[in-house]
VEXGU-354470 format. One record per residue (C-alpha): residue number from 1; residue in one letter; x, y, z. Coordinates in Angstrom, 3 decimals, m for minus. Layout:
+-----+-----+----------+----------+----------+
|   n | res |        u |        v |        w |
+-----+-----+----------+----------+----------+
| NUM |   A |        X |        Y |        Z |
...
+-----+-----+----------+----------+----------+
This chain:
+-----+-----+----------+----------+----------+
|   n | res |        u |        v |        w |
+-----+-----+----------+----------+----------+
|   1 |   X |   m6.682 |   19.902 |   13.476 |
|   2 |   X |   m8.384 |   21.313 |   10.514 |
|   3 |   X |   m5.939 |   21.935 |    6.839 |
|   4 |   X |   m6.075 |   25.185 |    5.459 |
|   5 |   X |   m6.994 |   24.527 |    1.666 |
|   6 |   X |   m7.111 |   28.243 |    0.827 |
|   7 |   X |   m3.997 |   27.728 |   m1.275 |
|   8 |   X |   m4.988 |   24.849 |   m3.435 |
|   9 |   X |   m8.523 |   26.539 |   m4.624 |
|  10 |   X |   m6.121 |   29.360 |   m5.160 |
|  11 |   X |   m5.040 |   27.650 |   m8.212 |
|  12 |   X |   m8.076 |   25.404 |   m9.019 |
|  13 |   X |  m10.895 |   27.152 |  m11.000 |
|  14 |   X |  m14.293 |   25.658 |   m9.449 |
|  15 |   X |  m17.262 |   25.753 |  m11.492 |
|  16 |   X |  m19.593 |   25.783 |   m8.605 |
|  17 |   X |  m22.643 |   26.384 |  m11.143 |
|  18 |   X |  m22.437 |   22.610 |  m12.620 |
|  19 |   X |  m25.305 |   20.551 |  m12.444 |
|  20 |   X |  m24.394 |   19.097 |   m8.888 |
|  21 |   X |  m23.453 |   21.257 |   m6.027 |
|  22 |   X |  m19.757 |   20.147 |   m4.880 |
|  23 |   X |  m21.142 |   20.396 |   m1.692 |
|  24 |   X |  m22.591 |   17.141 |   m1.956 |
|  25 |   X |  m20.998 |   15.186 |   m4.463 |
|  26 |   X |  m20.116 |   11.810 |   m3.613 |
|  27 |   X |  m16.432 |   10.109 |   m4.823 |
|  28 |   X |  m16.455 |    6.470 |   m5.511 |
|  29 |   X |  m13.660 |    5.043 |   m5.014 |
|  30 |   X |  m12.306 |    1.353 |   m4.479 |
|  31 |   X |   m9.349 |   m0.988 |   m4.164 |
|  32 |   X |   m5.970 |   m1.508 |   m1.820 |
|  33 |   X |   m6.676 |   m2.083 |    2.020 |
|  34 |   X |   m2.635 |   m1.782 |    2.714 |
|  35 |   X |   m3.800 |    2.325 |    2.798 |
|  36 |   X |   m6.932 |    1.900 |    4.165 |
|  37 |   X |   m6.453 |    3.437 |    7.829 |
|  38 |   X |   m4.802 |    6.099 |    6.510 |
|  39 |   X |   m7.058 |    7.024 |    3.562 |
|  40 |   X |   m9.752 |    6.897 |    6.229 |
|  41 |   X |   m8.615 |    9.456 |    8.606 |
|  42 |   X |   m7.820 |   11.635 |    5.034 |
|  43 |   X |  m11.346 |   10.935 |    3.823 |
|  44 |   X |  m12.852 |   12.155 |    7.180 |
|  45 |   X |  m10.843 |   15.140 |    7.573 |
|  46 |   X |  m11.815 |   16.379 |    4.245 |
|  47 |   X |  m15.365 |   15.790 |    4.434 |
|  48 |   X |  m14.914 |   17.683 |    7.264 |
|  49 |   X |  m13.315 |   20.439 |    5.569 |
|  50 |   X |  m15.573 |   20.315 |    2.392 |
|  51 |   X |  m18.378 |   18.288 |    2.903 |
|  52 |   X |  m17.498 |   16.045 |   m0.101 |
|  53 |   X |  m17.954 |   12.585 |    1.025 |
|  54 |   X |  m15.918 |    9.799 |   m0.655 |
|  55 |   X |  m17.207 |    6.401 |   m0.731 |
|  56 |   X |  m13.872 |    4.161 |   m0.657 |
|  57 |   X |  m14.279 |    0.144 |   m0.735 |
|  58 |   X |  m10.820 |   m1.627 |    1.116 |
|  59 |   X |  m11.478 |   m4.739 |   m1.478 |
|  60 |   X |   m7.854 |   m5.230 |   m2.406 |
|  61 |   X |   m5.724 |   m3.772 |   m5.172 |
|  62 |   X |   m6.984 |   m6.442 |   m7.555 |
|  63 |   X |  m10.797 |   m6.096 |   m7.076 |
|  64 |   X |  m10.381 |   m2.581 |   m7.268 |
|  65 |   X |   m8.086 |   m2.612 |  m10.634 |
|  66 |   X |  m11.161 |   m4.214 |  m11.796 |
|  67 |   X |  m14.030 |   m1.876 |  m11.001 |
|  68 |   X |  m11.681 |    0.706 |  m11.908 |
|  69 |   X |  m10.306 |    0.072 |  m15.316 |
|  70 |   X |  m13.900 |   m1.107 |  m15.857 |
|  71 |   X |  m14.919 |    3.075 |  m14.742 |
|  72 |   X |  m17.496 |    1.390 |  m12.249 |
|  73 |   X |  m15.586 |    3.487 |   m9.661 |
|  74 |   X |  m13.985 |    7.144 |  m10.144 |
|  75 |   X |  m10.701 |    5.997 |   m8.878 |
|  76 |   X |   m8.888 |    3.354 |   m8.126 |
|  77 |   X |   m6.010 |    2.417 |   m5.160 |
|  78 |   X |   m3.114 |   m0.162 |   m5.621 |
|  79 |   X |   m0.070 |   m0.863 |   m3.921 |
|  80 |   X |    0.893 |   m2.697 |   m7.282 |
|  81 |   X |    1.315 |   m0.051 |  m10.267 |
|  82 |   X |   m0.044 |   m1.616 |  m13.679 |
|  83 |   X |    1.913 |   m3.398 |  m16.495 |
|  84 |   X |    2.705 |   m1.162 |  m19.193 |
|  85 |   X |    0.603 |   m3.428 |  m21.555 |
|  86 |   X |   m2.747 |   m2.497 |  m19.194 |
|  87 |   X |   m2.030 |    1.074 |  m19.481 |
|  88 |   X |   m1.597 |    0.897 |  m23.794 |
|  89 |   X |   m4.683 |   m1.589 |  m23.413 |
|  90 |   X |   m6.605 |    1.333 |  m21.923 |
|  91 |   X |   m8.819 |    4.118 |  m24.360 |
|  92 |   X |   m7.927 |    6.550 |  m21.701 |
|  93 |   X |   m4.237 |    7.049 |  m20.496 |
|  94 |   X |   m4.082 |    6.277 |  m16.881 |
|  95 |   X |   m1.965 |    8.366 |  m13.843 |
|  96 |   X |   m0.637 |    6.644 |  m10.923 |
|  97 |   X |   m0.515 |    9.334 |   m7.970 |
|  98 |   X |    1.437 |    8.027 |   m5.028 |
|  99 |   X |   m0.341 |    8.903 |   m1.934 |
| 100 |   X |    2.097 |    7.371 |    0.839 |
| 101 |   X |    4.954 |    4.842 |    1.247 |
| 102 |   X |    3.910 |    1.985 |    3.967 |
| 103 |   X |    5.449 |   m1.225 |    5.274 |
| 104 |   X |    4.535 |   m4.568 |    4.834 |
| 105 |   X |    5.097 |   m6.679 |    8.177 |
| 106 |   X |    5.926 |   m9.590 |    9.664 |
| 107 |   X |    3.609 |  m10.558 |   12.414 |
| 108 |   X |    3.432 |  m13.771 |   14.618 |
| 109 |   X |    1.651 |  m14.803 |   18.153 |
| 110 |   X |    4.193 |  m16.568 |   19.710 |
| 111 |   X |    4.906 |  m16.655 |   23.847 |
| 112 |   X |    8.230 |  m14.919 |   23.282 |
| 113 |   X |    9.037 |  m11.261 |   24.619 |
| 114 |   X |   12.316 |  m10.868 |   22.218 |
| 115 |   X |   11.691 |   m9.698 |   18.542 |
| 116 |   X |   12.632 |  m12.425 |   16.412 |
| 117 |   X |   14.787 |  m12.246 |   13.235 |
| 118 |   X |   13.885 |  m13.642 |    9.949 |
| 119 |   X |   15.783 |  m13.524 |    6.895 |
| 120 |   X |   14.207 |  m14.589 |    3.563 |
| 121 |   X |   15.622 |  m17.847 |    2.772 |
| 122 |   X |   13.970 |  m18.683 |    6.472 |
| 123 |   X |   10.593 |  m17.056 |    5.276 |
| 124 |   X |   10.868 |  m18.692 |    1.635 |
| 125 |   X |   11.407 |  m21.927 |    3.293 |
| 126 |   X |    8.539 |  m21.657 |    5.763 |
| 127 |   X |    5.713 |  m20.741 |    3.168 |
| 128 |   X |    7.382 |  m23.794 |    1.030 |
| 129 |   X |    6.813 |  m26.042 |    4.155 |
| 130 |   X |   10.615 |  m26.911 |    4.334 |
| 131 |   X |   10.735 |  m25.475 |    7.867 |
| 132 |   X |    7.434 |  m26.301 |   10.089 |
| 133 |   X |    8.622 |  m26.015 |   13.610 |
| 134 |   X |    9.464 |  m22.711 |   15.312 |
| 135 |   X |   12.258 |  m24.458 |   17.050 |
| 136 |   X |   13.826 |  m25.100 |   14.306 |
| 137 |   X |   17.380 |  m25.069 |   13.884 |
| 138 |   X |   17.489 |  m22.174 |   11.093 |
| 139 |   X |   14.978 |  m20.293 |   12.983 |
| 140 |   X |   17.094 |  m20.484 |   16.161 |
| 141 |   X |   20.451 |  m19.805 |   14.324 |
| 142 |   X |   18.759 |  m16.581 |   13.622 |
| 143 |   X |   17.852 |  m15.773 |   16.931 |
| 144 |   X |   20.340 |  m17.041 |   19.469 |
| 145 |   X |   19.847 |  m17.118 |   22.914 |
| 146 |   X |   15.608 |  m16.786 |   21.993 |
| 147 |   X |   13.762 |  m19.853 |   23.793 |
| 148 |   X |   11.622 |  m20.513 |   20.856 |
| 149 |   X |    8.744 |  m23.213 |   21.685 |
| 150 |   X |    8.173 |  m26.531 |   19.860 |
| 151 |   X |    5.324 |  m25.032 |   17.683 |
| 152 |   X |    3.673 |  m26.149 |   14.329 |
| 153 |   X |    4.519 |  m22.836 |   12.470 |
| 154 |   X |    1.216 |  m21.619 |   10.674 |
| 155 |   X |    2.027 |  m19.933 |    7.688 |
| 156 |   X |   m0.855 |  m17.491 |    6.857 |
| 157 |   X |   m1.672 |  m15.722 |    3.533 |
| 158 |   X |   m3.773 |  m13.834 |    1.286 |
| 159 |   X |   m6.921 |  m15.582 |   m0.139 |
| 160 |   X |   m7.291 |  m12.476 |   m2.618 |
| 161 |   X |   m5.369 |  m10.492 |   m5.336 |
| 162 |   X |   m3.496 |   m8.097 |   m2.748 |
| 163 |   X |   m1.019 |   m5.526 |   m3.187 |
| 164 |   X |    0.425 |   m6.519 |    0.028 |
| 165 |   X |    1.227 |   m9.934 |   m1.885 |
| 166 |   X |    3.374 |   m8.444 |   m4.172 |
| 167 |   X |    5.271 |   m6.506 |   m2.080 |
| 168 |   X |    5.938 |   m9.632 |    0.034 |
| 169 |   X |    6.509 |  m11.810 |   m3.057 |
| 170 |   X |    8.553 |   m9.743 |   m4.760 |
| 171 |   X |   10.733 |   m9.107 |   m1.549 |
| 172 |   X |   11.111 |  m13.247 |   m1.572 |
| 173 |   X |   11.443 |  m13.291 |   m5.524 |
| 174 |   X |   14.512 |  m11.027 |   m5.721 |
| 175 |   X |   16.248 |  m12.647 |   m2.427 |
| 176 |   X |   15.882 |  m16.152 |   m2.801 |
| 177 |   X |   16.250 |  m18.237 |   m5.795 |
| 178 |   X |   14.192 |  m20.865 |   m4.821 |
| 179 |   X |   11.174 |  m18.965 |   m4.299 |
| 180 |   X |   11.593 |  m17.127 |   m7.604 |
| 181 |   X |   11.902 |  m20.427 |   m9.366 |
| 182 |   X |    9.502 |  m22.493 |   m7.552 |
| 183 |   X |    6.108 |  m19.423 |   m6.778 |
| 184 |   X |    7.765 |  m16.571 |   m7.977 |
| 185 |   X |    5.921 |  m12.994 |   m7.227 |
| 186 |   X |    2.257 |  m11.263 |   m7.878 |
| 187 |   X |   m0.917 |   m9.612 |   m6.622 |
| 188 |   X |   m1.682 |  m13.700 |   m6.333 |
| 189 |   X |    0.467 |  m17.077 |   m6.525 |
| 190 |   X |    0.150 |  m20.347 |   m5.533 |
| 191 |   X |    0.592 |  m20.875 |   m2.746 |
| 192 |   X |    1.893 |  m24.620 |   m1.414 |
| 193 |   X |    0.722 |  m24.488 |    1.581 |
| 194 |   X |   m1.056 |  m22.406 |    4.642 |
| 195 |   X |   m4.228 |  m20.664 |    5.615 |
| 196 |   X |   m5.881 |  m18.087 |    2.679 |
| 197 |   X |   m7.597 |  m15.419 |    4.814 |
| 198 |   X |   m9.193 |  m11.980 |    3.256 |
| 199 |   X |   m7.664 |   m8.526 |    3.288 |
| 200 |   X |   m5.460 |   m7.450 |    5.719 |
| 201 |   X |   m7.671 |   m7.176 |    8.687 |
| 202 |   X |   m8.406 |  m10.726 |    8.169 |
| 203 |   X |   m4.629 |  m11.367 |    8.862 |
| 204 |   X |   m4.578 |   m9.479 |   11.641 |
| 205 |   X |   m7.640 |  m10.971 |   13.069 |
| 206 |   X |   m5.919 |  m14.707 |   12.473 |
| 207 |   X |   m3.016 |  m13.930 |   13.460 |
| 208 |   X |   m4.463 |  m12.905 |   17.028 |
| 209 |   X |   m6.317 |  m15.958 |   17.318 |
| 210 |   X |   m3.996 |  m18.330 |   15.972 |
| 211 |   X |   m1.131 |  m19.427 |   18.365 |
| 212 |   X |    2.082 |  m20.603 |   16.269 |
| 213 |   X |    0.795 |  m17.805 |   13.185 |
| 214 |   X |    2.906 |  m16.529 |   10.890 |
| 215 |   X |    1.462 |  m13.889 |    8.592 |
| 216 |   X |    2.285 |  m10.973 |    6.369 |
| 217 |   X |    0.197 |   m7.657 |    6.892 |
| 218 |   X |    0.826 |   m3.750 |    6.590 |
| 219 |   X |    2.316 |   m2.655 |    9.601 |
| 220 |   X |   m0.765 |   m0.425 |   10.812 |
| 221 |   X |   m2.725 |   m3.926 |   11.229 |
| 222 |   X |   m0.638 |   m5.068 |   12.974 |
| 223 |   X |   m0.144 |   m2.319 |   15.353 |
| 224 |   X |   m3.676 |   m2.426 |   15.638 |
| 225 |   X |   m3.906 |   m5.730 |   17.035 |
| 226 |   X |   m0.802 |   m5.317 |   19.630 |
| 227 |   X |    1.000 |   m8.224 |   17.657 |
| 228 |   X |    4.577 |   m9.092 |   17.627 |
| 229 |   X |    6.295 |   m8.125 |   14.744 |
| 230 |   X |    9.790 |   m8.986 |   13.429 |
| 231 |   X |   12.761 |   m7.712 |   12.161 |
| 232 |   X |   13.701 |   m8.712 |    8.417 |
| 233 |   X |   17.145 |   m8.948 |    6.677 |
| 234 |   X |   17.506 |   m6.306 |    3.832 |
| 235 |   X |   19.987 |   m6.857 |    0.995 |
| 236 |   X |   22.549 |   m4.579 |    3.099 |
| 237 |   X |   22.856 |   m7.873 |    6.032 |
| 238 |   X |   20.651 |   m5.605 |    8.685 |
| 239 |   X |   18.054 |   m6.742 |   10.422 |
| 240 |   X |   15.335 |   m3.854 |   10.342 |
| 241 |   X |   12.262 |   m3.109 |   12.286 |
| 242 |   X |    9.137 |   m1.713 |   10.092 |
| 243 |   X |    9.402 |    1.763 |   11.802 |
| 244 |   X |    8.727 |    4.449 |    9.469 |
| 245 |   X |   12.029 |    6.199 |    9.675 |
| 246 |   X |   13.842 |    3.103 |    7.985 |
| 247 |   X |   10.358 |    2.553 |    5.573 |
| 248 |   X |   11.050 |    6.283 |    4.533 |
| 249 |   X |   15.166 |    5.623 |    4.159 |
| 250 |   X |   13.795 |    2.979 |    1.467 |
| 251 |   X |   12.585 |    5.489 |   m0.824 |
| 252 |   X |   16.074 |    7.563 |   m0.871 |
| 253 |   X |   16.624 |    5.958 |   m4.652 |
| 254 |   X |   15.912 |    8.051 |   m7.995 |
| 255 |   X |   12.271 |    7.694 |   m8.756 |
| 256 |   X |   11.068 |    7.601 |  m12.298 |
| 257 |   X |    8.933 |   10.387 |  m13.614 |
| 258 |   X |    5.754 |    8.043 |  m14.134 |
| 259 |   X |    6.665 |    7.380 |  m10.148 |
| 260 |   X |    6.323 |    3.446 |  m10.733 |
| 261 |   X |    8.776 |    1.818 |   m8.883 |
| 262 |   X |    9.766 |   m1.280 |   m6.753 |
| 263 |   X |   11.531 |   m0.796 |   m3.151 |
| 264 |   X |   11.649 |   m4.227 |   m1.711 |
| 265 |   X |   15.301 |   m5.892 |   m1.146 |
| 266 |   X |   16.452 |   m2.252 |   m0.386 |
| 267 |   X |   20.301 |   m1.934 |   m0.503 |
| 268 |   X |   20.082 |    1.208 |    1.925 |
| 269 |   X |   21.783 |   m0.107 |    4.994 |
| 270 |   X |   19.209 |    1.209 |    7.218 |
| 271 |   X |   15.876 |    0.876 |    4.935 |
| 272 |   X |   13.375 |   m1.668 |    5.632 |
| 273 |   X |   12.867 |   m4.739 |    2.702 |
| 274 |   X |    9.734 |   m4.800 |    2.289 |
| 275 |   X |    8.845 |   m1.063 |    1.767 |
| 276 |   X |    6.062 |    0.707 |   m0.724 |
| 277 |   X |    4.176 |    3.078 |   m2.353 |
| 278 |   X |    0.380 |    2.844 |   m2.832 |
| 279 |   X |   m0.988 |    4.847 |   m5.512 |
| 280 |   X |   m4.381 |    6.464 |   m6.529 |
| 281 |   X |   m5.307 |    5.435 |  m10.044 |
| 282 |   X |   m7.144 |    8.469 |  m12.478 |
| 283 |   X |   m7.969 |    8.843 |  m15.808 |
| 284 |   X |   m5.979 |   11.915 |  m18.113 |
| 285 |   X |   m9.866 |   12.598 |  m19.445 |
| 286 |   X |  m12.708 |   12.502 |  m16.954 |
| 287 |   X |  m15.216 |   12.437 |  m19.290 |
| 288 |   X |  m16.759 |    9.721 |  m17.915 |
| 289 |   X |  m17.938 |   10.830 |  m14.760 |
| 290 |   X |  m21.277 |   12.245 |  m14.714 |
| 291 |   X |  m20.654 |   16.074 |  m14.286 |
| 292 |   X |  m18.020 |   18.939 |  m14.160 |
| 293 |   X |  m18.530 |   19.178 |  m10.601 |
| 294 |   X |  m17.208 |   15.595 |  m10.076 |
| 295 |   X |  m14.396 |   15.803 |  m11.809 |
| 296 |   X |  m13.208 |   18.912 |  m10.501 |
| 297 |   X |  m14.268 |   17.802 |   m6.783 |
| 298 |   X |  m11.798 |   14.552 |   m7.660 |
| 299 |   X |   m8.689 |   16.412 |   m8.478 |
| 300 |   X |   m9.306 |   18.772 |   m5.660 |
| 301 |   X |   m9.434 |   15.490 |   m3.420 |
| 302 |   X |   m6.346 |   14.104 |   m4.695 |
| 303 |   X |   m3.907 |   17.754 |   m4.861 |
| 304 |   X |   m5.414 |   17.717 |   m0.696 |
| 305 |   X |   m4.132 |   14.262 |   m0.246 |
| 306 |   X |   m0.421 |   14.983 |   m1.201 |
| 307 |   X |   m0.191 |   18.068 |   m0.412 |
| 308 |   X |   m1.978 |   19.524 |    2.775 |
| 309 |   X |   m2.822 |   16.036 |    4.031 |
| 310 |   X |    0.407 |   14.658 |    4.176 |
| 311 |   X |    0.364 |   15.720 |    7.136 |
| 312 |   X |   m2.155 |   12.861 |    8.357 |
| 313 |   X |    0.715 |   10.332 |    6.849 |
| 314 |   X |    3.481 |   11.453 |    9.491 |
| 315 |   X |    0.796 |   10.730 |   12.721 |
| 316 |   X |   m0.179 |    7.605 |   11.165 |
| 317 |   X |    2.910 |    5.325 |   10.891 |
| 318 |   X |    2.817 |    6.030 |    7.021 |
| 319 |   X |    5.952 |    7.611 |    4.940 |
| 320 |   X |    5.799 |   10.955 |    3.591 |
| 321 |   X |    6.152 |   11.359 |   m0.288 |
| 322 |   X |    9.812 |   12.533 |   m1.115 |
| 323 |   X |    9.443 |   15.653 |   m2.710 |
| 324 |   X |   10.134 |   15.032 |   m6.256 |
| 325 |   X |    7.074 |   12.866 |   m6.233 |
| 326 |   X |    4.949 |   15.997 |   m5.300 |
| 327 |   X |    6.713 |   17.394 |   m8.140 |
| 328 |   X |    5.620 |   15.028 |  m10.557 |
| 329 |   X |    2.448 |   14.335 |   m9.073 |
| 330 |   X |    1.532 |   18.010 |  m10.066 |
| 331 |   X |    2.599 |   17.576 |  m13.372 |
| 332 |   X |    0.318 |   14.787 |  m13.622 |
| 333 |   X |   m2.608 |   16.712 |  m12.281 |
| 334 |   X |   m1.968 |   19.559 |  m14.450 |
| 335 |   X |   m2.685 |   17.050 |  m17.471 |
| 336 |   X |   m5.997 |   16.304 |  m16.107 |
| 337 |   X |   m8.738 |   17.426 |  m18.229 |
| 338 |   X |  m12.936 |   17.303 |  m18.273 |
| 339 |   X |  m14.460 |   18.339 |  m21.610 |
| 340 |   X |  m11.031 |   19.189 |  m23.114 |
| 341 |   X |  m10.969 |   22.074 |  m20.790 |
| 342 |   X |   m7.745 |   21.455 |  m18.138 |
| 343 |   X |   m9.253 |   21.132 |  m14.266 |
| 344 |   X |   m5.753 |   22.997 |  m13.098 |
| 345 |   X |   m4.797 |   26.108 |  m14.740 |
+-----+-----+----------+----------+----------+
């Protein structure tokens, strides 16, 4: 289905007589691969629409912090918002623009038809290597009457600085003690033990493979790959299933204005733990892309992606953006500017 856009150029001045024709300008743009199915259905449907191509790299939020605050790329995408002292550190004041909220899940390949249960002392205590058998007795306290088989467990992780990471870490960090003392939470940790594999298709290739594999992935992977995936105890005492309903019940909290927040260890009774946004990172001042046409083809891009092409979120077992985050998102977008002339108006 094509998105009418008539609306949004309704308000955006285009200065079709810059250097480059926006019919073929190319976006560069790099980071998070927790988004990455969804951003590539958006990025085809508006080519489609517009003929802009954008050039996005899945390399994880880290790799594409770098490229980004380093302007090698003319946005960035992070499921992990940045510190307060990177933004002052920056010449150029930087906008996070929430795209979508997703789910982080837990996926393993075990000979079991029931959806197992795992709370996050149990998952703490596996990645720590304090529980290596899938028969064992915490593991089947939490799923009675489940004939779980006398497995090594395989605990499977990130190799690279992931967004996905922190949502998981951070989930583990505010729940159990003993994780936030011991690893604690970030894009990377150190890990004591288990298998580092790449980005998030990497886990879900593993996983697949790998009988007795435990692993932590955005939920589209692992729909993807037809792999079991369990429920996980929020701070409420529920079990809860990554469907998007309860991803989207997370995000029923008072966002800030800057729209950085945290919604792992949910206290909604029905909202899943280990729930987030991912975020586009832009400069205020686009000066330093290489014409008029760019910049204005970029904001277009993102007003399309949380706006009109929402819609692509709801198909694609990604959460909606509560309203008052389109709110502020348009403020920020309004504040966008290329040769001190604002791109909205």
């Amino acid at each position: 289905m094509k998105y009418q856009i008539i609306a949004l150029f309704a308000v955006i001045i285009l200065v079709l007589s810059c250097t480059s024709s926006s019919k073929s300008t190319v976006l560069e743009g790099a980071g998070a691969t927790f988004p990455y199915p969804l951003y590539a259905e958006m990025f085809q449907e508006y080519f489609e629409l517009t003929g802009i191509e954008i050039n996005y790299q899945p390399i994880g939020s880290g790799a594409g912090i770098k490229k980004f605050l380093k302007k090698q790329v003319d946005f960035g995408a992070s499921d992990i918002y940045l510190s307060d002292d990177t933004i002052r550190k920056s010449e150029i004041n930087i906008l996070h623009i929430p795209i979508c909220l997703g789910a982080v899940a837990l996926s393993y390949n075990l000979p079991v038809s029931d959806t197992l249960n795992l709370s996050p002392q149990v998952i703490s205590q596996i990645y720590r290597q304090e529980i290596t058998a899938w028969n064992d007795p915490l593991l089947a306290a939490l799923n009675p009457g489940v004939d779980l088989p006398d497995w090594d467990i395989v605990p499977l992780h990130r190799s690279d600085a992931s967004g996905t990471t922190f949502i998981f870490t951070e989930y583990l960090t505010q729940s159990d003690p003993e994780w936030r003392d011991r690893i604690g939470s970030g894009q990377k940790v150190e890990w004591t033990e288990g298998i580092a594999v790449k980005g998030n298709q990497g886990l879900a290739d593993k996983i697949s493979e790998t009988e007795g594999a435990l692993g932590y992935l955005e939920y589209n992977y692992a729909l993807s790959k037809n792999l079991k995936v369990a429920k996980v105890l929020n701070r409420s005492g529920n079990y809860i299933f990554p469907e998007i309903e309860n991803v989207i019940a997370s995000a029923q909290v008072d966002i800030p204005e800057d729209s950085r927040i945290i919604l792992t260890n949910t206290e909604i009774a029905e909202g899943y733990p280990l729930s987030g946004f991912s975020w586009l990172l832009i400069y205020e001042d686009l000066d330093f892309l290489s014409n008029k046409a760019k910049a204005y083809n970029l904001v277009n891009l993102i007003w399309w992606m949380t706006h009109e092409g929402q819609e692509i979120s709801s198909k694609s077992h990604y959460g909606l953006l509560p309203e008052i985050m389109k709110i502020h998102t348009e403020k920020f977008l309004k504040k966008i500017k290329y040769n001190n002339e604002f791109i909205i108006k």
